[in-house]
VOBA-1610 file (N, C-alpha, C; in pm, whole numbers, padded with zeros to 5 digits, always signed):
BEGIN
Unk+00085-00119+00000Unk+00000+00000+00000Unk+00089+00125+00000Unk+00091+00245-00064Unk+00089+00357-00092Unk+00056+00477-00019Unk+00141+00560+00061Unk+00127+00654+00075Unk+00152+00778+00079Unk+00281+00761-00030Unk+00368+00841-00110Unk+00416+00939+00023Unk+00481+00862+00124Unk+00592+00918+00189Unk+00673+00970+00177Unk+00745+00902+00061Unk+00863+00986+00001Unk+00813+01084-00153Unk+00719+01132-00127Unk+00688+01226-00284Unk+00792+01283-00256Unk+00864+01319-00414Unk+00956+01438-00408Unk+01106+01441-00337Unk+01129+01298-00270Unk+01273+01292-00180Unk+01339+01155-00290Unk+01474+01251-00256Unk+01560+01123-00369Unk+01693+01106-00286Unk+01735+00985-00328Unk+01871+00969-00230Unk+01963+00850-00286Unk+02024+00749-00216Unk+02111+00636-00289Unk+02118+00580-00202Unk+02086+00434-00282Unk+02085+00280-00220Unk+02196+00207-00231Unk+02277+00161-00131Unk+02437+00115-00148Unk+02341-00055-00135Unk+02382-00148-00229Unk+02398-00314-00148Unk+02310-00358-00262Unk+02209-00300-00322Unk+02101-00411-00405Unk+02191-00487-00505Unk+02152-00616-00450Unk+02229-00707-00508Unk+02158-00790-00573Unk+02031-00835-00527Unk+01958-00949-00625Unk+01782-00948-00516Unk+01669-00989-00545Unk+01572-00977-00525Unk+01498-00994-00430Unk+01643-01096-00333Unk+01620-01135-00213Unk+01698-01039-00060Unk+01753-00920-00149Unk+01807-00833-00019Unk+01736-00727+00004Unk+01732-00649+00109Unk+01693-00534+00174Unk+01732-00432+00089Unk+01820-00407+00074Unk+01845-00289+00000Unk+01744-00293-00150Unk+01733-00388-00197Unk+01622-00437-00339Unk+01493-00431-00290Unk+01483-00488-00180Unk+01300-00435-00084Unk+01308-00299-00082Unk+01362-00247-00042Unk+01382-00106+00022Unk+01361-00013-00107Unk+01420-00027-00214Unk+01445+00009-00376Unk+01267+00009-00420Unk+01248-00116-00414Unk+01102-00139-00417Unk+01019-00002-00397Unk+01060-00050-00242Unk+00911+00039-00128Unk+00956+00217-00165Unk+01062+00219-00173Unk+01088+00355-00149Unk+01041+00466-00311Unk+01047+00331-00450Unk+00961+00387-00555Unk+00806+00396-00536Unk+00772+00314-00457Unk+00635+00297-00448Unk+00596+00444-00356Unk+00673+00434-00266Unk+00641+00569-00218Unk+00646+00701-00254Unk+00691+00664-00394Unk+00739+00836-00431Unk+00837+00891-00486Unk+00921+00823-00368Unk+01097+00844-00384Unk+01155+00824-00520Unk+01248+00871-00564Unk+01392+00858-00671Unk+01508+00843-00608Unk+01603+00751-00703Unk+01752+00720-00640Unk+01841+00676-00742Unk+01945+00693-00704Unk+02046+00625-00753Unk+02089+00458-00689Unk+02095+00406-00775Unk+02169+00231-00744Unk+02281+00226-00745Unk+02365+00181-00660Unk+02513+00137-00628Unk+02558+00002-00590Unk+02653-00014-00592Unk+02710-00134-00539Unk+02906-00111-00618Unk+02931-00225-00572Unk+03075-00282-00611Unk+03085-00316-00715Unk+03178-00280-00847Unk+03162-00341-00979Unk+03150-00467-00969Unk+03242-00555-00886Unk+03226-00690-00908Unk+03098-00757-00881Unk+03018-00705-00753Unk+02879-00731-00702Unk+02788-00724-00825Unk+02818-00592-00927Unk+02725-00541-01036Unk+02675-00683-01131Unk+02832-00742-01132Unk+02830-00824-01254Unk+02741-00974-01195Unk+02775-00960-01050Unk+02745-01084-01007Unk+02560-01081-00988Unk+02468-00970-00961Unk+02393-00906-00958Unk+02265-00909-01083Unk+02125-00886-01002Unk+02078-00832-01121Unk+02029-00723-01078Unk+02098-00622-01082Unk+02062-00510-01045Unk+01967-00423-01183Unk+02021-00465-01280Unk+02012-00378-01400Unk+01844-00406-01419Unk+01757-00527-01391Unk+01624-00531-01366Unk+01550-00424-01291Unk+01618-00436-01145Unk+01612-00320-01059Unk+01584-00182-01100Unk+01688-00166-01165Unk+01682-00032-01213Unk+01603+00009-01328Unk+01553-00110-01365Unk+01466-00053-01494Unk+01307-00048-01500Unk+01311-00122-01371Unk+01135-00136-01269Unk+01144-00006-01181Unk+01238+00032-01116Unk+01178+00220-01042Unk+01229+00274-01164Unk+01276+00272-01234Unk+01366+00396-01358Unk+01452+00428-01273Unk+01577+00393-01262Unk+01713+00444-01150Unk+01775+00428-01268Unk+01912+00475-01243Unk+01978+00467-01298Unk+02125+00409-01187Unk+02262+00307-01271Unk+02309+00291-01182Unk+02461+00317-01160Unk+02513+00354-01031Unk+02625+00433-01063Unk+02720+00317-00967Unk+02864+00234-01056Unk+02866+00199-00962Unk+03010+00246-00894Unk+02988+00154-00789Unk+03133+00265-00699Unk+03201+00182-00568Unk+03292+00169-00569Unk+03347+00081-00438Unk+03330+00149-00354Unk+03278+00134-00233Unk+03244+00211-00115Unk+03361+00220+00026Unk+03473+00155-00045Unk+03584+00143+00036Unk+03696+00316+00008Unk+03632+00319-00136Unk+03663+00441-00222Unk+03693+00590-00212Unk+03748+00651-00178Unk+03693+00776-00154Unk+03664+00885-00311Unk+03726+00839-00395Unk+03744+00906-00525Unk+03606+00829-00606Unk+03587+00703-00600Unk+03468+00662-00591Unk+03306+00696-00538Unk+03397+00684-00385Unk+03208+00786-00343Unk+03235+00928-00372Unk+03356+01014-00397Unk+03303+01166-00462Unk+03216+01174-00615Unk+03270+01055-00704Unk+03232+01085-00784Unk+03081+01016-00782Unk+03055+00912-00695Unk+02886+00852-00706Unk+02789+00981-00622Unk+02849+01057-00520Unk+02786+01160-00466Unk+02733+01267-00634Unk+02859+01327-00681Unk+02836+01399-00745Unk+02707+01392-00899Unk+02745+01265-00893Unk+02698+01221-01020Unk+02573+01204-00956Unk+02504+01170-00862Unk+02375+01116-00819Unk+02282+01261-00820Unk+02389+01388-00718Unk+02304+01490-00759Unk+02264+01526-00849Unk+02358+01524-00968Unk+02385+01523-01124Unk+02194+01493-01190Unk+02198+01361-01183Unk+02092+01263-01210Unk+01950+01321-01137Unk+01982+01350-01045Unk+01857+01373-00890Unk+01810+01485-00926Unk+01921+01603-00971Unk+01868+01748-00952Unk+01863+01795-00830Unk+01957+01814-00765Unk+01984+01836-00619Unk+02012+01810-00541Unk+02050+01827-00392Unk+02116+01741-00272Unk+01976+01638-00238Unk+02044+01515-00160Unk+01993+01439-00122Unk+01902+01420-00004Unk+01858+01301-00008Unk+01688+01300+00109Unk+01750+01191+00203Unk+01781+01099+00155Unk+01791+00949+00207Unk+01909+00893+00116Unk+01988+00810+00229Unk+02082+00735+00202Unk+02095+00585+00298Unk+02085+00451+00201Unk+02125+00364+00263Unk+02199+00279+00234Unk+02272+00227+00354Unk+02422+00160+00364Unk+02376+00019+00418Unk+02387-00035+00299Unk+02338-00206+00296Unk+02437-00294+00275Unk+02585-00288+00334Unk+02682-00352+00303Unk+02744-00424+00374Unk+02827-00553+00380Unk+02894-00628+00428Unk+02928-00754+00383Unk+03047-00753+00473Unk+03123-00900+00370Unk+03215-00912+00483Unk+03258-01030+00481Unk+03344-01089+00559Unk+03457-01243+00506Unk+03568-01206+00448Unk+03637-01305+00376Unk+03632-01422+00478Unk+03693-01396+00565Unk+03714-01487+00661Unk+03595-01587+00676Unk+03485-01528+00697Unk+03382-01634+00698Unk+03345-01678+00583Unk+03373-01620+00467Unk+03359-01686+00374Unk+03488-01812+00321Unk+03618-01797+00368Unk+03671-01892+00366Unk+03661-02008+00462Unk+03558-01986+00589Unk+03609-02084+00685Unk+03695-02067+00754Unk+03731-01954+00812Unk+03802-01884+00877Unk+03725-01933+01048Unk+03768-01970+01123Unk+03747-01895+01280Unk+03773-01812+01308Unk+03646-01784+01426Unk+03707-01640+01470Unk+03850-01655+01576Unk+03886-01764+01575Unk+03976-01791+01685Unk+04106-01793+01600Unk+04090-01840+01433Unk+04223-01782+01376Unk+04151-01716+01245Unk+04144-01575+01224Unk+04175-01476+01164Unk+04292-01455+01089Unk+04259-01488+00921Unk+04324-01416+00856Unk+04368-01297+00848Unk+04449-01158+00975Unk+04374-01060+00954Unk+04394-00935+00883Unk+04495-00974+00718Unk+04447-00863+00586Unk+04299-00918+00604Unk+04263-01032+00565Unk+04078-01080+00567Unk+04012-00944+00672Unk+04052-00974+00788Unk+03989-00893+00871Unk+04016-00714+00854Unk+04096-00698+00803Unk+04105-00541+00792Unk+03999-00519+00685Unk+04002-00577+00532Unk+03946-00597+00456Unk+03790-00618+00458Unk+03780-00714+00574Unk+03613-00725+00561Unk+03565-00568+00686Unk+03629-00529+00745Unk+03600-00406+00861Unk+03619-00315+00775Unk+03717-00261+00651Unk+03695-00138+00585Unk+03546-00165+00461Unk+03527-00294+00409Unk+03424-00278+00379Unk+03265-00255+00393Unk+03274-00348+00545Unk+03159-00360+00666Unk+03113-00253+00707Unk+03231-00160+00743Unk+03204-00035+00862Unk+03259+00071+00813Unk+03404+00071+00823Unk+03467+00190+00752Unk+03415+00236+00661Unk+03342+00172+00571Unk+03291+00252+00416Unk+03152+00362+00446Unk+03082+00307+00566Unk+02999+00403+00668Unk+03060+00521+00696Unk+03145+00534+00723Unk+03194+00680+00768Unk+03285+00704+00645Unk+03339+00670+00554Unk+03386+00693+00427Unk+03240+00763+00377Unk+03145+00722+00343Unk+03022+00737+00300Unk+02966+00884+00314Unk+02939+00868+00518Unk+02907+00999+00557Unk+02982+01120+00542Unk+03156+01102+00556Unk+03232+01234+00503Unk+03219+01246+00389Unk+03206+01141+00303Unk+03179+01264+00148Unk+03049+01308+00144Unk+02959+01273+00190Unk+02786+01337+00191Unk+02822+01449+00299Unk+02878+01439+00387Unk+02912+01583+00483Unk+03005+01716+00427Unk+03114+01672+00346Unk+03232+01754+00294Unk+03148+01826+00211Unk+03044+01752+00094Unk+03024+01759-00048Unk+02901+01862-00008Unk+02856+01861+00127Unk+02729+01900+00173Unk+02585+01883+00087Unk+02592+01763+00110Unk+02510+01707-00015Unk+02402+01668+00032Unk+02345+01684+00150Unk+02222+01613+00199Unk+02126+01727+00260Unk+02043+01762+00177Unk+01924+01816+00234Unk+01899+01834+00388Unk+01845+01913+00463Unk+01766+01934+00587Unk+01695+01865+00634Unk+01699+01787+00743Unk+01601+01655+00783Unk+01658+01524+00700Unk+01726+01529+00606Unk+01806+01421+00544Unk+01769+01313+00657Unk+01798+01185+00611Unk+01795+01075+00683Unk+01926+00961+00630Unk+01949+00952+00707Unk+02107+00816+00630Unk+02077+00703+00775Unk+02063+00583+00707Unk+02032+00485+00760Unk+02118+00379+00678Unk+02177+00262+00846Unk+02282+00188+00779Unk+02222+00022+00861Unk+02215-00071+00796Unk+02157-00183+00847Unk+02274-00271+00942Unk+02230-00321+01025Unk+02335-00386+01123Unk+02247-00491+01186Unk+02346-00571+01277Unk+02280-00677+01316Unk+02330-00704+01513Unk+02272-00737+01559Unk+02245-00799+01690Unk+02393-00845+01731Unk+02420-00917+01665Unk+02572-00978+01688Unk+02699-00881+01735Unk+02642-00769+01705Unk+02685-00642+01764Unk+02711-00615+01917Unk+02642-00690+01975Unk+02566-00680+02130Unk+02619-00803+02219Unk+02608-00922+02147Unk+02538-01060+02179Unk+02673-01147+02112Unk+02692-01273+02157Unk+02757-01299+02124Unk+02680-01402+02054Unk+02742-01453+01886Unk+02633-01556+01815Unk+02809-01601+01706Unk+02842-01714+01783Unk+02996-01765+01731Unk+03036-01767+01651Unk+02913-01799+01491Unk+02943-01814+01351Unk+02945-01659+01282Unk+02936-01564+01376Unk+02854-01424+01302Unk+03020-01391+01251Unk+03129-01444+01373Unk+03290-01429+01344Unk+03291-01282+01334Unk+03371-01217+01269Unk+03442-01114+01242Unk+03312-00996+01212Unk+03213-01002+01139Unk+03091-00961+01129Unk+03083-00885+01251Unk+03108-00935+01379Unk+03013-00880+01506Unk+03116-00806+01579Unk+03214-00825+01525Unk+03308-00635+01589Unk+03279-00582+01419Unk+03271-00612+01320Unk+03238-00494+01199Unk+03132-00370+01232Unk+02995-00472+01278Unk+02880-00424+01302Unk+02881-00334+01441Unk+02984-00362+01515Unk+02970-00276+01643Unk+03053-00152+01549Unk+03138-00203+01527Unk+03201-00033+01470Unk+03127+00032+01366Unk+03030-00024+01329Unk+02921+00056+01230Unk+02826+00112+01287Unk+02807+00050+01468Unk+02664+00153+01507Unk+02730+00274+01580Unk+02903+00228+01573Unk+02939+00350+01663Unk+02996+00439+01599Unk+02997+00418+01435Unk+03043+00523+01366Unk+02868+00617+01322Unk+02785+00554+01374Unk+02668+00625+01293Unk+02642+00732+01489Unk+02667+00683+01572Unk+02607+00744+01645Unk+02783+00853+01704Unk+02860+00846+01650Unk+02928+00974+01653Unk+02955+01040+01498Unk+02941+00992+01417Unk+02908+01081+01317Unk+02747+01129+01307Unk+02686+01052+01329Unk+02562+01092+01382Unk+02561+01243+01447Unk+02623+01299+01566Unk+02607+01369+01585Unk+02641+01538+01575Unk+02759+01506+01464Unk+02817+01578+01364Unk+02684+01664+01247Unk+02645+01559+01212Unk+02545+01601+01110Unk+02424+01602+01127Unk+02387+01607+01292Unk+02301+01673+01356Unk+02289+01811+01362Unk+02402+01853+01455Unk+02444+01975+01491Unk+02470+02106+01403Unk+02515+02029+01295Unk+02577+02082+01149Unk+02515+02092+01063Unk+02425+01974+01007Unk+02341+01964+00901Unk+02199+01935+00911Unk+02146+01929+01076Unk+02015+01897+01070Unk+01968+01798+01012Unk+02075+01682+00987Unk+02057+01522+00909Unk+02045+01408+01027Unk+01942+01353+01028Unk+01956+01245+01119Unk+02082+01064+01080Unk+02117+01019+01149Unk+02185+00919+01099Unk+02173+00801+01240Unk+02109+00700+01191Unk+02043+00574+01253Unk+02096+00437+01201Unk+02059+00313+01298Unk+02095+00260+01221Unk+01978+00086+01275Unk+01941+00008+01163Unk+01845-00085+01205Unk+01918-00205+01229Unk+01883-00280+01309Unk+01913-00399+01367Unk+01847-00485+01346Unk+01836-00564+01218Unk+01747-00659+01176Unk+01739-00797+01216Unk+01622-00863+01217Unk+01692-01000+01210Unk+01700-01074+01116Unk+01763-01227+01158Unk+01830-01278+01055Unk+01752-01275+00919Unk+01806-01271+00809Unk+01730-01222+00709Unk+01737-01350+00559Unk+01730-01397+00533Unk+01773-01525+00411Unk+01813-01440+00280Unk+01929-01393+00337Unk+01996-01254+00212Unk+02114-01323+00149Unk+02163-01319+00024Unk+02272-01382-00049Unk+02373-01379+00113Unk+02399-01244+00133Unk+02506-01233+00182Unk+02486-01319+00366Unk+02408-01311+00421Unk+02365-01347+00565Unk+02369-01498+00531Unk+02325-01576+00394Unk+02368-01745+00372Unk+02496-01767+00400Unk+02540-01691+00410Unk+02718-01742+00419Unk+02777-01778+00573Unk+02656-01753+00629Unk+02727-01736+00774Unk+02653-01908+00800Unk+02802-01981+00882Unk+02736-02137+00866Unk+02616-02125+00964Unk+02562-02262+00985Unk+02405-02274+01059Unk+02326-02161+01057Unk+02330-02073+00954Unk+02217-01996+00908Unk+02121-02032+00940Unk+02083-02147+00847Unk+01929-02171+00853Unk+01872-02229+00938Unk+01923-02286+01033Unk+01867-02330+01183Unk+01906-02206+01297Unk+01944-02107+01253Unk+01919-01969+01333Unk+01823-01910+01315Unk+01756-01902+01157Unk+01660-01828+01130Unk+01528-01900+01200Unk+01541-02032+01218Unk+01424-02098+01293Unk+01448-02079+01437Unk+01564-02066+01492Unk+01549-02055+01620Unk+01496-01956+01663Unk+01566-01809+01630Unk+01499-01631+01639Unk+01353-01639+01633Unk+01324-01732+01516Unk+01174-01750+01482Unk+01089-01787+01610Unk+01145-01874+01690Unk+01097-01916+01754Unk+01094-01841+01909Unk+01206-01794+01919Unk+01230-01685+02033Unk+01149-01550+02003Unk+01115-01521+01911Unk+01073-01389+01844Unk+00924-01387+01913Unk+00815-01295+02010Unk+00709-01277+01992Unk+00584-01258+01858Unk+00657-01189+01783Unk+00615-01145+01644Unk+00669-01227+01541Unk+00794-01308+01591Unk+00825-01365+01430Unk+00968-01286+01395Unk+01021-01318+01318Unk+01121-01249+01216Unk+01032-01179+01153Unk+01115-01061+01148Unk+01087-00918+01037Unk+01150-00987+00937Unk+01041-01006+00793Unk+01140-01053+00674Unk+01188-00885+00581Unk+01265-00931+00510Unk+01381-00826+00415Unk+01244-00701+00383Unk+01136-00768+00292Unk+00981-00639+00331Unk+00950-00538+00411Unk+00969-00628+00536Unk+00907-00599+00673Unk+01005-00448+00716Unk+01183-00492+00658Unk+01275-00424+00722Unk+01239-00299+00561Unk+01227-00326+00500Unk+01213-00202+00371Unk+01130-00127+00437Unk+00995-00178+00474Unk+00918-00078+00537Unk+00958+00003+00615Unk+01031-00047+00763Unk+01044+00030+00861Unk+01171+00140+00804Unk+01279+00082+00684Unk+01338+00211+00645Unk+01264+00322+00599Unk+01155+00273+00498Unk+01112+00376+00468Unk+01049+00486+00545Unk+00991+00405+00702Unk+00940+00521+00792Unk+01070+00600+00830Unk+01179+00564+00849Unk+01315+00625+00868Unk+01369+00742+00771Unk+01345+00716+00673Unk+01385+00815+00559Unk+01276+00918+00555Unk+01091+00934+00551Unk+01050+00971+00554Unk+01034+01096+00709Unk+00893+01179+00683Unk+00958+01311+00753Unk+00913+01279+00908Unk+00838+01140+00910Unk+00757+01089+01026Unk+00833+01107+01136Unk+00952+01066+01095Unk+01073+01020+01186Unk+01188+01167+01223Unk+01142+01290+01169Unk+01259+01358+01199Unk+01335+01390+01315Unk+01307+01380+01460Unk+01376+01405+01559Unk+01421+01225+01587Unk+01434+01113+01529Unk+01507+00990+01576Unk+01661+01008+01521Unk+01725+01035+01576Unk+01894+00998+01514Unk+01959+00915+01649Unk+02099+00876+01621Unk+02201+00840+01686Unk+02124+00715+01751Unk+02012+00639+01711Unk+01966+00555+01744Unk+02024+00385+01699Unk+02019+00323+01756Unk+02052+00162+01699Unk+01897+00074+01724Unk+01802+00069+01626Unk+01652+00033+01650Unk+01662-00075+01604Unk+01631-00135+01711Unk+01607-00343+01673Unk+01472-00367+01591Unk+01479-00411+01493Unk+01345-00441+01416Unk+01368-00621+01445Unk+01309-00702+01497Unk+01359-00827+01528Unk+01259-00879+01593Unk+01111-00858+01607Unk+01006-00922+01640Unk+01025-00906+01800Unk+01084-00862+01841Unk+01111-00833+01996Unk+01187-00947+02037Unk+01289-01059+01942Unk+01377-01146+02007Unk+01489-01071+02046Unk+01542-00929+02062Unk+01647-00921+02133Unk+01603-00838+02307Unk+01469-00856+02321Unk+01453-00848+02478Unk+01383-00991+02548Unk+01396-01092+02454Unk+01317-01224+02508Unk+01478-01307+02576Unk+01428-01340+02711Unk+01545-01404+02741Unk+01545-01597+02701Unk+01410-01602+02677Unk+01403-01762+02653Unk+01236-01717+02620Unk+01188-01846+02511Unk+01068-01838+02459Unk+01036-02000+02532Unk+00871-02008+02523Unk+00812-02134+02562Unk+00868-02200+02432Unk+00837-02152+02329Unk+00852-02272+02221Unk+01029-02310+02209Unk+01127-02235+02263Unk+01219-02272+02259Unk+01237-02371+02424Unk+01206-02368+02507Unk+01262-02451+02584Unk+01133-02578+02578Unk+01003-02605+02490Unk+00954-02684+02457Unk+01009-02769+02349Unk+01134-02729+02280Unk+01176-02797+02166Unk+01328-02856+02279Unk+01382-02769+02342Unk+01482-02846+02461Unk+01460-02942+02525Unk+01304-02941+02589Unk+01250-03020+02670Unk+01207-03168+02611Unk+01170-03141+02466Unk+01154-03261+02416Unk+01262-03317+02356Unk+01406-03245+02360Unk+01537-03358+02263Unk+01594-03387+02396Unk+01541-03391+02539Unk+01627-03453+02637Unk+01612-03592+02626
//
């Protein structure tokens, strides 16, 4: 449903990678609402990707750009206003990778070029991101920049590996740059805490899929699926939300205040 939240606000989507991620929900909801953007990602992601569908269902156009980059994000900043016709509304940072877990890495032995590598792409490219949208002064009044993160941040979850110091240094680069471009630019900068999500990139992490049933099961509400989390960006980007910044908002069915669910110690109780 439609309620053209975003009439008239345009901004850039970092991560849409294929039909099953957030940043591609989000792409979705945020045309439906109104909104215009630019599409990004990593050349190599591009190729691996069908983004180019994406972009031809909202009419985007796509710019792409390593987000590790800085000569990269000046020129995807510039070029987006270029395209947009003006400074920006909304920006989201849908990124992460982790070599290490993708080789089978423990977190107990760390490759760690892997680990510098997956933290400048994870996190660092977050505040890479926000100084060129801050320098370039490129973001509109009430702007919104929202960056997705996960629980593992908090909590300890063994397979998340290297992921769960990335993600802590991503909510703590949004809530002190956050308050930079408060003060300065009247831009809010947040960041959502989803749960587990069945995203190209979140398959990689082993016993995935008997996590996503467990949360499920700990969850009052359920897992928020990749939809569920497009939506609540879009209340984020829109003007509903203008006094929330420097926030870290769990969208996660309320499993990160459940300390134990019936249906989880009913599934314990019966493998004794």
């Amino acid at each position: 449903m439609s309620y053209n939240l975003l009439k008239g606000k345009k901004g850039i989507i970092f991560g849409a990678l294929d039909e099953n991620s957030i940043a591609w929900k989000t792409a979705e909801r945020v045309h439906e609402e109104g909104g215009s953007f630019v599409l990004t990602n990593a050349p190599v992601a591009l190729r691996m990707g069908q983004i180019n569908a994406l972009a031809e269902k909202t009419g985007s156009q796509i710019i792409p750009a390593d987000a590790t980059s800085i000569e990269d994000l000046e020129n995807l900043v510039e070029k987006s206003m270029e395209i947009l016709g003006g400074k920006l509304d909304f920006v989201l940072h849908s990124i992460g990778m982790s070599i290490n877990v993708r080789k089978g890495n423990a977190y107990t032995n760390q490759n760690y070029d892997w680990t510098q590598k997956g933290t400048d792409i994870s996190a660092m490219s977050f505040h890479k991101v926000m100084q060129t949208l801050y320098k370039k002064d490129a973001m509109n009044t009430w702007g919104s920049i929202v960056g997705l993160t996960y629980m593992a941040a908090q909590r300890v979850f063994p397979d998340y590996n290297d992921m769960a110091d990335n993600k802590a240094y991503l909510e703590s680069i949004a809530r002190s740059f956050g308050y930079f471009f408060g003060k300065d630019k009247t831009v809010r900068v947040n960041t959502i805490s989803q749960s587990p999500t069945p995203t190209t990139a979140g398959s990689g992490v082993k016993g995935f899929d008997g996590f996503i049933a467990y949360a499920d099961k700990m969850s009052p509400l359920g897992n928020a699926t990749a939809l569920d989390c497009a939506n609540y960006t879009v209340a984020m980007f829109s003007d509903l939300t203008r006094k929330v910044t420097l926030q870290n908002l769990f969208h996660d069915g309320g499993f990160s205040n459940v300390g134990v669910s019936n249906e989880v110690m009913e599934t314990f109780m019966n493998n004794q």
